[in-house]
C-alpha positions as CSV (number, residue, x, y, z in Angstrom):
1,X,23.0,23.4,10.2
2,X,23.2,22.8,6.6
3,X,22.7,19.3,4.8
4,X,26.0,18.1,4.2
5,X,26.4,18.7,8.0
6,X,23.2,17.1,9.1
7,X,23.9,14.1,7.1
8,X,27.4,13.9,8.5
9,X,26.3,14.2,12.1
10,X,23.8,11.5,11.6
11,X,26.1,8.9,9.8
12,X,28.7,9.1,13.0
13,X,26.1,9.6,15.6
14,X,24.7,5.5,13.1
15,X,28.2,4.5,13.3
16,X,28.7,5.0,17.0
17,X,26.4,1.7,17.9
18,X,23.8,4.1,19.9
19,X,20.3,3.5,18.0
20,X,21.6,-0.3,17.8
21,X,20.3,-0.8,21.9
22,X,16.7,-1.5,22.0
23,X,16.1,0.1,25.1
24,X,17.3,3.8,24.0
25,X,14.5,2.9,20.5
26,X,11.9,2.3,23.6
27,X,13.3,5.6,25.2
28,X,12.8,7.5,22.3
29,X,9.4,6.4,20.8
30,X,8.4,7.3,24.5
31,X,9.7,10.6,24.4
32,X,8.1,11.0,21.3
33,X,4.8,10.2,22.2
34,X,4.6,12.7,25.2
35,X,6.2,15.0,23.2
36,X,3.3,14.6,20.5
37,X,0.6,14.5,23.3
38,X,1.7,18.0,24.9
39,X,1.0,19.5,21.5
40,X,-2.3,18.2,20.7
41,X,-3.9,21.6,20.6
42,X,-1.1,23.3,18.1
43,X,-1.0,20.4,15.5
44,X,-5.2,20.6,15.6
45,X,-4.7,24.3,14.5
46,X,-2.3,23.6,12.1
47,X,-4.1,21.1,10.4
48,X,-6.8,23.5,10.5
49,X,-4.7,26.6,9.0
50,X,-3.5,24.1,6.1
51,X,-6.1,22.0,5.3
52,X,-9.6,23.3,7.1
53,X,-9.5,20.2,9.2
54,X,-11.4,20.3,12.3
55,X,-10.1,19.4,15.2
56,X,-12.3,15.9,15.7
57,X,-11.1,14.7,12.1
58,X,-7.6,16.0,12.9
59,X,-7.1,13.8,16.1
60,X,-9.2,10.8,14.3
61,X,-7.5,10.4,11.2
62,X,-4.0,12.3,11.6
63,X,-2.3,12.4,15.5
64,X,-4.6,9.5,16.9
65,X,-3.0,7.1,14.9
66,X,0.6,8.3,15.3
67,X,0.3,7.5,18.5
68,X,-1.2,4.7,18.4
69,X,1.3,3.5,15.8
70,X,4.0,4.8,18.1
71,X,2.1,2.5,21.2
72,X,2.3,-0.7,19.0
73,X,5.8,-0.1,18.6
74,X,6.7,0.2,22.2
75,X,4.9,-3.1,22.6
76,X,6.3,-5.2,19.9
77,X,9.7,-3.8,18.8
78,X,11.6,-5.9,21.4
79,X,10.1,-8.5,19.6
80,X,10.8,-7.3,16.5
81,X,14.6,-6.8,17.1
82,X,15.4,-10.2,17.8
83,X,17.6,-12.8,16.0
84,X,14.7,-15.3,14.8
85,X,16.3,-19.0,14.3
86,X,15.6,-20.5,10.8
87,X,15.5,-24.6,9.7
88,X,19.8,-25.6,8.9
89,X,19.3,-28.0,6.1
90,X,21.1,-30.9,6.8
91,X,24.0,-30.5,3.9
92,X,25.3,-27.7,6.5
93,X,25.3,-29.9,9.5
94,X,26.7,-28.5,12.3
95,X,25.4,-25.1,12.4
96,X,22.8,-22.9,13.7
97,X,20.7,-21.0,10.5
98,X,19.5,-17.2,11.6
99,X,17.9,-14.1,10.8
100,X,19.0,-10.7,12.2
101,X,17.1,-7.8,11.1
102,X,19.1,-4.5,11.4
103,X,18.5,-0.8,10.9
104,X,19.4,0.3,7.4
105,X,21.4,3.4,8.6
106,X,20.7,7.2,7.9
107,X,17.3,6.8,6.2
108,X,15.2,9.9,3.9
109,X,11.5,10.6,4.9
110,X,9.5,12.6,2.3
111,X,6.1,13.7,3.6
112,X,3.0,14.9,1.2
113,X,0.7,17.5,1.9
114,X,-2.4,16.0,2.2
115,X,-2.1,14.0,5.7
116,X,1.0,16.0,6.8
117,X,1.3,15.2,10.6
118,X,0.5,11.6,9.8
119,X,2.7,10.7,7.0
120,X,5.6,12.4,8.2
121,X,5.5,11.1,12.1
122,X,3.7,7.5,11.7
123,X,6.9,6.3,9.0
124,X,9.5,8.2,11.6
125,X,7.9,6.0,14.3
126,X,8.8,2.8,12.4
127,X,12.1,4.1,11.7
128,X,13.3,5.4,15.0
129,X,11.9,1.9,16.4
130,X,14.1,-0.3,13.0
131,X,17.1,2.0,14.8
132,X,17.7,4.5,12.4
133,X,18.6,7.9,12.1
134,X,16.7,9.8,10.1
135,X,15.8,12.9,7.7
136,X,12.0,14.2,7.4
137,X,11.0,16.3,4.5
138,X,7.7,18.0,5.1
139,X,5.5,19.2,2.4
140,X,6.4,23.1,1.7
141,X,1.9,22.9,0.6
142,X,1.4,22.4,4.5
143,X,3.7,25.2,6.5
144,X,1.7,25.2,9.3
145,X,1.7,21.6,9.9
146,X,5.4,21.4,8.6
147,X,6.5,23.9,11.7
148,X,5.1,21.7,14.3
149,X,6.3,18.8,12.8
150,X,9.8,21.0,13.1
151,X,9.3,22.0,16.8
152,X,8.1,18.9,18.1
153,X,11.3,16.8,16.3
154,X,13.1,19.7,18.0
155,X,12.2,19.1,21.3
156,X,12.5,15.3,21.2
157,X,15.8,14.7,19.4
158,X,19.4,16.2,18.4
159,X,19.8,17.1,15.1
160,X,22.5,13.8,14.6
161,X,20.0,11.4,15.8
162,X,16.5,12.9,13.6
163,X,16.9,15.9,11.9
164,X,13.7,18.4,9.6
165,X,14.6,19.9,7.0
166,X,11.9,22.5,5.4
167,X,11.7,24.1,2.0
168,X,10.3,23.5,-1.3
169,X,11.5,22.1,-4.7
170,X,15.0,23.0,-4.2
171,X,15.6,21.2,-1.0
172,X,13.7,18.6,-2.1
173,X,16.3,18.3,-5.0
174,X,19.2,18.6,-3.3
175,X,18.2,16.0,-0.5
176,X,17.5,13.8,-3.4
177,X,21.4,14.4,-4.5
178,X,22.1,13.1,-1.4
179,X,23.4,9.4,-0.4
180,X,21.2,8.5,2.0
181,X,20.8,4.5,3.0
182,X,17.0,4.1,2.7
183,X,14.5,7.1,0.8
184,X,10.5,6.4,2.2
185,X,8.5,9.0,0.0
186,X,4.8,9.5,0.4
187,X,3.3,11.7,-2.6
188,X,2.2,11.3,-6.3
189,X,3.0,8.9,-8.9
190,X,5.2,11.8,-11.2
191,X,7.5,12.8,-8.4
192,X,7.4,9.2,-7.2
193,X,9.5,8.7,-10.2
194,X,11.6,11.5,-9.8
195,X,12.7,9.6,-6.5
196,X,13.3,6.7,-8.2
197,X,15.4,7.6,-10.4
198,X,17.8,9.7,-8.4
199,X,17.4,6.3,-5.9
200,X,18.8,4.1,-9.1
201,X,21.8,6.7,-9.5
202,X,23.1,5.8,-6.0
203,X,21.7,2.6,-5.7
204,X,19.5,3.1,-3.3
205,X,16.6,1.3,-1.7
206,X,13.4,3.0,-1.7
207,X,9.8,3.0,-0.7
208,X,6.9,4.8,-2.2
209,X,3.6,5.1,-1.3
210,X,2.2,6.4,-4.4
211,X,-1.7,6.7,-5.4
212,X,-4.0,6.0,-8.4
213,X,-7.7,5.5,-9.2
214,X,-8.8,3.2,-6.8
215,X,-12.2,1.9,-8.1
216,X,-15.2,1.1,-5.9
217,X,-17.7,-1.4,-6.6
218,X,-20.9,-2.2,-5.9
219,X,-22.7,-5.2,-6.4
220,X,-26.2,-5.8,-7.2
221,X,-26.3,-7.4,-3.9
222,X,-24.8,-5.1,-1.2
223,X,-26.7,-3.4,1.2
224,X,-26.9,0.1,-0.8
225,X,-28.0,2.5,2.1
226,X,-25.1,1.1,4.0
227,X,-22.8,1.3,0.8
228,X,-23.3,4.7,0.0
229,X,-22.6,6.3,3.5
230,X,-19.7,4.2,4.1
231,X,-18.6,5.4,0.7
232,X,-19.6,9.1,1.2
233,X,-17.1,8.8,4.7
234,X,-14.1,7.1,2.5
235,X,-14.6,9.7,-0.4
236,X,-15.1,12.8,1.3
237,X,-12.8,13.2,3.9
238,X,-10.3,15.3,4.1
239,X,-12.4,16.9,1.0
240,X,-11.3,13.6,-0.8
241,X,-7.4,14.9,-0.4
242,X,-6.7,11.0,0.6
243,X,-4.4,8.8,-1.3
244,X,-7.3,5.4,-0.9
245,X,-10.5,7.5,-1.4
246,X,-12.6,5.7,-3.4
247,X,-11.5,7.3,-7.2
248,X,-14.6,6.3,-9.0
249,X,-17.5,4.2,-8.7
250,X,-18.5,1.0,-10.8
251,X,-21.4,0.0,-9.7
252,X,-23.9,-2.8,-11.6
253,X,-26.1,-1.0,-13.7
254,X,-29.4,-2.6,-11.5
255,X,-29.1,-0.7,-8.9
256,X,-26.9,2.6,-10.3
257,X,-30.7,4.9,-9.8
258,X,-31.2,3.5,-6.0
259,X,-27.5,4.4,-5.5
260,X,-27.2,7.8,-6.8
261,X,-30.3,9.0,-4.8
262,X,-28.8,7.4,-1.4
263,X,-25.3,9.2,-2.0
264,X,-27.4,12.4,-2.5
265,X,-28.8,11.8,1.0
266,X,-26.1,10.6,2.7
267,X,-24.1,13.7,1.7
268,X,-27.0,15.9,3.4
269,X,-26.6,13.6,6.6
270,X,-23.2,14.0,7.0
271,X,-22.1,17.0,5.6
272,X,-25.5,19.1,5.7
273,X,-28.0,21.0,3.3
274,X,-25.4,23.1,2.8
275,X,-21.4,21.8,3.0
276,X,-19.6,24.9,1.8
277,X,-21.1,26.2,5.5
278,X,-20.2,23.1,7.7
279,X,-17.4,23.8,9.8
280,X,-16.0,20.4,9.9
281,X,-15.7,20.6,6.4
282,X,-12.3,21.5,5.0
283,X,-10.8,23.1,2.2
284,X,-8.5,22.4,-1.5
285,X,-4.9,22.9,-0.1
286,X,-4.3,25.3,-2.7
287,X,-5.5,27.9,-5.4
288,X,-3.6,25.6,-8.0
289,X,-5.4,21.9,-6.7
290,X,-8.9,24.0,-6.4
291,X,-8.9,24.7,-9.8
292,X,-7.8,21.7,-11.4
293,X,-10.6,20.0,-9.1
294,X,-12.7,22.4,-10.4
295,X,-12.1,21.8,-14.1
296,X,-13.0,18.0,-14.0
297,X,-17.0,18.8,-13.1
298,X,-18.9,18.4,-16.2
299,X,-21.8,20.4,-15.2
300,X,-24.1,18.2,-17.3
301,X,-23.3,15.6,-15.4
302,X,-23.7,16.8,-11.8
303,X,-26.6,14.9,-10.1
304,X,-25.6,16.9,-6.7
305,X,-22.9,19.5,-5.6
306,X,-21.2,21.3,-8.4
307,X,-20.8,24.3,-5.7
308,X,-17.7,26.4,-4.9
309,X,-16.1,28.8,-3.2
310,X,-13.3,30.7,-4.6
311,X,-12.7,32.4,-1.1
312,X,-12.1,29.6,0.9
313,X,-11.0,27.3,-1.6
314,X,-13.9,24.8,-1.0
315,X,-15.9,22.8,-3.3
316,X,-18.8,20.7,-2.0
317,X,-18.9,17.2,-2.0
318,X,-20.0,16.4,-5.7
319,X,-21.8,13.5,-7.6
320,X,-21.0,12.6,-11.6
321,X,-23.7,10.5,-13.0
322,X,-23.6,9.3,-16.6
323,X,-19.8,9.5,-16.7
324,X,-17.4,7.7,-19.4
325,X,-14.1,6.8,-19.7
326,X,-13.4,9.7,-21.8
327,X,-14.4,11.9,-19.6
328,X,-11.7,14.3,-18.0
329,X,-12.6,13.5,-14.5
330,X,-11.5,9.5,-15.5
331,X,-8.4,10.4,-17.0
332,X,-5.8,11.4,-13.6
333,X,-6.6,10.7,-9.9
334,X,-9.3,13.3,-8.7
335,X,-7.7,13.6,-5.4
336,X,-10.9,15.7,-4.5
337,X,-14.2,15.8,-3.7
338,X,-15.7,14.9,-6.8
339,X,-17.4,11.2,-7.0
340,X,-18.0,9.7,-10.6
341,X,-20.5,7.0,-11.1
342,X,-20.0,4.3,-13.9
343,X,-21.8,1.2,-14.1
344,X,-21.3,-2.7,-15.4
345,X,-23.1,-5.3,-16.3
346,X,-21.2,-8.3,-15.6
347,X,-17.8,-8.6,-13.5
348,X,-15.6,-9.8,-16.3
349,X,-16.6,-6.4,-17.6
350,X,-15.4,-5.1,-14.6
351,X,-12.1,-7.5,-14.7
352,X,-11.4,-5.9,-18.2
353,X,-11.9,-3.0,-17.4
354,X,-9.3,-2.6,-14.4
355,X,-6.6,-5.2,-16.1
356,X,-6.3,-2.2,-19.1
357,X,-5.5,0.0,-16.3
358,X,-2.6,1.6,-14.0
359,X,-2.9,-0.7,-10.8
360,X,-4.4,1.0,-8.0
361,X,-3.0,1.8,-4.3
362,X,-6.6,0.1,-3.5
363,X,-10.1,-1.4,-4.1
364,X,-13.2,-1.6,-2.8
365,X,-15.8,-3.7,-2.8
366,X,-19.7,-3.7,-1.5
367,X,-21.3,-7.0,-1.6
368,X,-23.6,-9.4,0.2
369,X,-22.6,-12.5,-2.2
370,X,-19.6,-14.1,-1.0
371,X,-18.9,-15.6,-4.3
372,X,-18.7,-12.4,-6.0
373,X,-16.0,-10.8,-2.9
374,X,-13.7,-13.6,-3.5
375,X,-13.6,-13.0,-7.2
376,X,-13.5,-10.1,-7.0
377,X,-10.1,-9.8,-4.5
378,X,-8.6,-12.9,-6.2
379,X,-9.0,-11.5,-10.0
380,X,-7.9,-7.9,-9.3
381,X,-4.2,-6.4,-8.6
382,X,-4.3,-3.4,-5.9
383,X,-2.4,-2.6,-3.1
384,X,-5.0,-2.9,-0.6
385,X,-8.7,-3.0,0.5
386,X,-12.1,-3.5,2.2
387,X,-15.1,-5.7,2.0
388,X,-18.1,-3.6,2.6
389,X,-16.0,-0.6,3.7
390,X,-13.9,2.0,2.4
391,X,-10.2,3.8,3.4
392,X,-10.1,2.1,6.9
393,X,-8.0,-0.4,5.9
394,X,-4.9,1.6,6.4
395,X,-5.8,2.4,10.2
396,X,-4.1,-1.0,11.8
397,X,-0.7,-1.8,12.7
398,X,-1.4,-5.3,12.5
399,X,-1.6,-5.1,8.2
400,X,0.8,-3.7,5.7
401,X,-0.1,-0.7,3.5
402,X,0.8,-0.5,0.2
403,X,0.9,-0.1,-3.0
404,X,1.5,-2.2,-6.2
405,X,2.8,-1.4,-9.7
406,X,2.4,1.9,-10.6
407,X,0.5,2.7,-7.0
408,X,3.8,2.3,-5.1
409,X,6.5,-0.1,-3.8
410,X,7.0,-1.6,-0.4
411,X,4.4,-1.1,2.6
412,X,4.2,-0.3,6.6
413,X,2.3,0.3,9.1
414,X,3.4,-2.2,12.1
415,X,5.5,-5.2,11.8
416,X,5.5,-4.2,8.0
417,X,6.6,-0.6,8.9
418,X,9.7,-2.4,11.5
419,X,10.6,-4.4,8.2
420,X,10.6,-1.4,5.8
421,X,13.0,0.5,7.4
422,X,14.8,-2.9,8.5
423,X,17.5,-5.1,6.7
424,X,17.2,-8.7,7.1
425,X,21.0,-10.5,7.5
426,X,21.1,-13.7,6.7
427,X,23.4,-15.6,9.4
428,X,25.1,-19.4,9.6
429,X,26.3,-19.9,12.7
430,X,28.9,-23.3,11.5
431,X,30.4,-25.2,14.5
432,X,33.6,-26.4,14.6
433,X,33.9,-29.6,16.3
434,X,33.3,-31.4,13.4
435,X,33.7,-30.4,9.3
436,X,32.5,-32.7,6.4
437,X,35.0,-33.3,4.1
438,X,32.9,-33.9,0.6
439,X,32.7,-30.0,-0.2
440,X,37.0,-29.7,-0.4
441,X,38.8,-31.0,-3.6
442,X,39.5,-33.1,-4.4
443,X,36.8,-34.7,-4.9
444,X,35.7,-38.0,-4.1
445,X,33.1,-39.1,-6.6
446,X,32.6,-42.8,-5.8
447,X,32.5,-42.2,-2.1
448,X,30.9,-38.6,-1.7
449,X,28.9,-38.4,-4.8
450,X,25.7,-40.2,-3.7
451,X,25.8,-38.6,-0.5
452,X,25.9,-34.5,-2.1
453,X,22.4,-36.2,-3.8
454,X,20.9,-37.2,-1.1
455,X,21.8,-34.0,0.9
456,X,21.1,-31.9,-2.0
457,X,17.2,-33.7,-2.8
């Protein structure tokens, strides 16, 4: 099937009432699950082809939460669904005041390459349980991962109901010339506003989970052993390929030595003497990624790592000391395994810094003084974030994730994720055994006029 025919299945299959029943959602985020579950073993070796992912990190940080995302929904989308009465203020007396969320309609999912089975499936989840219809895009930089995405939406649904369409730039641009009812795009800030734009043409809502340089820092009193392996996990994962690894470090310049030395020695506890020959270790999606990775370590500047493999595409998890703003490394989002350290003396430093700044998707902070965290959080715009912690803030369905600003627009996960991919109708019920008569003309100033004030207080 082509687009035009896709997109015209879908809009009858919407029109016909079918995704509006609660019960089929249930059906169908059931059926997907299983479905998901019988191919465990094939989206671990995709992941694996695309990405080097092993199997463990795969399950952990990719299909385990997809289904645990689809087992929250199951659980709460009755809940979800249903008309929620609101206060009637007392100028509309008689009436009953409600919300009634909806489905959107026939709704766009763009997937990045980075996370492919998760940010593809976890945002269909939501959407299948708002009662939509909907499109995926899969990244054309993960094929592997994009085909079982394919098979598995095969086997679960009819093209009309959720549909994948596969390709590269081109289908990506003529999707985007598309009227669809809701676009949910996952990927960087420049095509981000590609979306948008062809979103403002059509007027069409959108959400975009974007990125940035999401800072980390460290206070002079956090536990540092504890901060740096926390921080090693958050940063270099997924060989730093995640949208909330920690961009940068900006830690107080008291304890920037005793920091440096226990990143060095958390890397060779987690990742070994050697990384480049871990096999749990993965790879740079691409020749094109590796080298621009590559050509932000200043080799003066590397206090461990620096290594690479051409080969395999691998670079091993890498540590910037002395590093400025000028620097290359701080001037785009890293998006690899490559850590640089800055320091600060004071945290209106820090607060100047970051206000000059894009806003980022998140923030970090490692800190024993409670003082400092709440400053910290309450001064600083970001989408998201953890206290004493890093990326695991996006592994709940109980919290939105999102961006801000230039980071993105909109959030899910959960009820957030229900809402996204939801419209929100605002409903008067007005009874009619009764109708006060000050709104009609004409109107009755003396006798009306001190009652519209005192309903209108």
């Amino acid at each position: 099937m082509n687009m035009d025919e896709i997109l015209q299945g879908q809009r009858k299959y919407f029109q016909s009432g079918v995704t509006l029943d609660v019960d089929f959602r249930i059906r169908m985020l059931k059926r997907l699950s299983a479905v998901i579950r019988s191919h465990e073993n094939e989206i671990a070796e995709a992941l694996q082809a695309d990405l080097g992912k092993s199997d463990y990190e795969g399950f952990m940080c990719e299909t385990g939460l997809v289904c645990s995302e689809i087992s929250y929904m199951v659980r709460h989308v009755r809940q979800y669904a249903r008309e929620k009465r609101v206060h009637t203020p007392l100028a509309q007396f008689a009436a009953r005041s409600y919300q009634k969320p909806g489905p959107y309609g026939n709704v766009l999912i763009m997937s990045p390459w980075n996370y492919p089975f998760l940010l593809a499936m976890e945002p269909l989840a939501d959407a299948i349980a708002a009662g939509n219809t909907a499109v995926v895009k899969p990244s054309a930089y993960a094929p592997a991962t994009g085909a079982v995405v394919e098979k598995i939406v095969g086997e679960c649904f009819a093209p009309e109901y959720v549909a994948v369409v596969t390709g590269g730039r081109k289908e990506n641009a003529a999707l985007l010339e598309k009227k669809f009812d809701l676009i949910f795009f996952t990927g960087s800030q420049e095509v981000g506003r590609e979306v948008l734009r062809h979103a403002a043409e059509t007027l069409t809502p959108a959400v975009l989970e974007l990125g940035g340089k999401s800072p980390c820092i460290v206070d002079r009193t956090a536990k540092i052993p504890l901060a740096a392996k926390r921080i090693i996990f958050g940063k270099f994962i997924n060989c730093g390929q995640t949208c909330v690894a920690p961009d940068y470090i900006l830690c107080h310049e008291s304890v920037r030595e005793e920091l440096v030395e226990q990143l060095r020695e958390q890397i060779k506890l987690q990742y070994s003497e050697k990384p480049l020959e871990n096999p749990d270790y993965g790879h740079m999606i691409n020749r094109k990624h590796f080298d621009r990775v590559r050509g932000l370590i200043d080799p003066q500047k590397v206090v461990t790592g620096g290594e690479w493999n051409e080969e395999t595409l691998q670079i091993a998890p890498t540590i910037l000391d002395g590093v400025t703003w000028e620097d290359a490394v701080m001037q785009e989002e890293i998006f690899g395994p490559v850590l640089p350290v800055l320091t600060y003396r004071t945290l209106e430093d820090v607060y100047e810094m970051l206000a000059s700044r894009a806003k980022p998707l998140a923030l970090y902070v490692f800190a024993e003084d409670k003082a400092v965290i709440r400053e910290v959080t309450r001064r600083c715009r970001y989408g998201g974030g953890c206290v004493n912690d890093c990326v695991v803030h996006l592994a709940t369905p109980h919290m939105g994730f999102g961006g801000v600003g230039e980071s993105g627009m909109g959030s899910y996960h959960g009820k957030a994720g229900f809402d996204a991919f939801s419209h929100t109708k605002a409903m008067l019920d007005k009874k009619t055994w009764m109708d006060l008569p000050m709104r009609y003309q004409p109107y009755r100033r003396n006798l009306y006029g001190r009652l519209i004030r005192f309903f209108l207080r």
